[in-house]
C-alpha positions as CSV (number, residue, x, y, z in Angstrom):
1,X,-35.3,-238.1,-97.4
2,X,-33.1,-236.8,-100.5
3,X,-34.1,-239.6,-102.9
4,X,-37.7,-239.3,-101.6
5,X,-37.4,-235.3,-102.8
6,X,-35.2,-235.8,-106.1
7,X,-38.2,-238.6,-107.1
8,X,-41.1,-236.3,-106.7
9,X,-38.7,-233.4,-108.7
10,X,-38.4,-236.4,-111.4
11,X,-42.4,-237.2,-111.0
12,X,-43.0,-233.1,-111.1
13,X,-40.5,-232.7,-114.5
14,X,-42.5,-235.8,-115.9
15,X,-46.4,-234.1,-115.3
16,X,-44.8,-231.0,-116.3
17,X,-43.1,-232.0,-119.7
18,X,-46.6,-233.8,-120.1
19,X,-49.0,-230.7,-120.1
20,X,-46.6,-229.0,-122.4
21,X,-46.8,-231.6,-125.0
22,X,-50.4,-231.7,-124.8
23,X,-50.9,-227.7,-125.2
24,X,-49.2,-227.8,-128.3
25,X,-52.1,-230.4,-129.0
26,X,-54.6,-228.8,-128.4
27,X,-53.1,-225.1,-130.4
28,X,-53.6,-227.6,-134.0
29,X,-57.2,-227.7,-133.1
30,X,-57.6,-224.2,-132.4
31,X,-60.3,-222.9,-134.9
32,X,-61.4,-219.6,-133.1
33,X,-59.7,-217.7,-135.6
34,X,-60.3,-219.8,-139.0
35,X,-63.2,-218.8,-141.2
36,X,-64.8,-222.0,-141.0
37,X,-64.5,-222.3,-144.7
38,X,-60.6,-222.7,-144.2
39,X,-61.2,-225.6,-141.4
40,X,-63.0,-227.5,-143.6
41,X,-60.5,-227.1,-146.0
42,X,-58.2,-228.0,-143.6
43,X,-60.3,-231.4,-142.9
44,X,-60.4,-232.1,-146.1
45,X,-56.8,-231.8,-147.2
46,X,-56.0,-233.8,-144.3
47,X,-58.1,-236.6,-145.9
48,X,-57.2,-236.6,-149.3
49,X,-53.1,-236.8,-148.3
50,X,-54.0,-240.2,-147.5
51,X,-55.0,-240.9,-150.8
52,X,-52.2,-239.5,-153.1
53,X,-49.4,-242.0,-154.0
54,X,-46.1,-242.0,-155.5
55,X,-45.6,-241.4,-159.1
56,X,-49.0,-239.9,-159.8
57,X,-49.4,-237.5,-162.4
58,X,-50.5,-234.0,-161.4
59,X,-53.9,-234.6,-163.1
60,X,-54.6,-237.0,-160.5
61,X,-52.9,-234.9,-157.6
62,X,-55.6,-232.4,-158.6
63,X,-58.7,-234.2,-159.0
64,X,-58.2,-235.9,-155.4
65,X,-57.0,-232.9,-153.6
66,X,-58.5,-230.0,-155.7
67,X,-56.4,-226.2,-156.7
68,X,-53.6,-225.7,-154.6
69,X,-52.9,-222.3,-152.6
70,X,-52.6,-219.4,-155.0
71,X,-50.4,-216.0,-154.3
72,X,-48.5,-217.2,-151.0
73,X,-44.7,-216.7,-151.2
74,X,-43.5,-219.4,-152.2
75,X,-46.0,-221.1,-154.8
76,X,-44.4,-221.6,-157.6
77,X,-45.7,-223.5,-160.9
78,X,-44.3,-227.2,-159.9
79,X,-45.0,-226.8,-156.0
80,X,-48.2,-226.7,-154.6
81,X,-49.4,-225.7,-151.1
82,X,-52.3,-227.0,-149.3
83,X,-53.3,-225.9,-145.8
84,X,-53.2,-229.1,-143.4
85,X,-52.5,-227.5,-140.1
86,X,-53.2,-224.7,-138.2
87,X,-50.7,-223.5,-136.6
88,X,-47.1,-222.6,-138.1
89,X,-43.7,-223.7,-136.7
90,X,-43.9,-221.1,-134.4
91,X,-47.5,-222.8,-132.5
92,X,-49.2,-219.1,-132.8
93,X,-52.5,-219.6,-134.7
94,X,-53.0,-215.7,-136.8
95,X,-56.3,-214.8,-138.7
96,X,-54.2,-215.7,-141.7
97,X,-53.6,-219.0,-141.2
């Protein structure tokens, strides 16, 4: 009877561990509060980092994914910023994201 209860605890933990995992999913794909301008930014970024390649020049960085993020906190001239997720570290999704 006691390994019959600690296997459905382990089987409980298992499902349990599993819908967490796919919330955090489903938070990335959360556009309710995007502009839709900024999710198909967001698309499109996602894209384009497939494309870039070691030792390009910036030149080419720009022509395949476009101006970088201007006025956030930490652009600075030799690091750009583009938007590929949704949702910060912190998996809350804010109008300003």
């Amino acid at each position: 009877m006691n390994s019959r209860i600690s296997k459905l605890l382990v089987l409980i933990g298992a499902v349990a561990i599993s819908g967490l995992f796919s919330g955090c999913i489903a938070f990335d794909r959360d556009t309710s509060l995007l502009a839709p301008h900024k999710w198909d930014d967001i698309e499109r970024n996602r894209v384009n980092l497939g494309k870039l390649r070691t030792k390009m020049t910036k030149q080419e960085v720009l022509e395949i994914m476009g101006e970088p993020i201007k006025g956030e906190t930490f652009c600075e001239d030799n690091v750009w910023w583009y938007y590929i997720r949704t949702t910060w570290t912190d998996f809350v999704t804010t109008r300003d994201e």
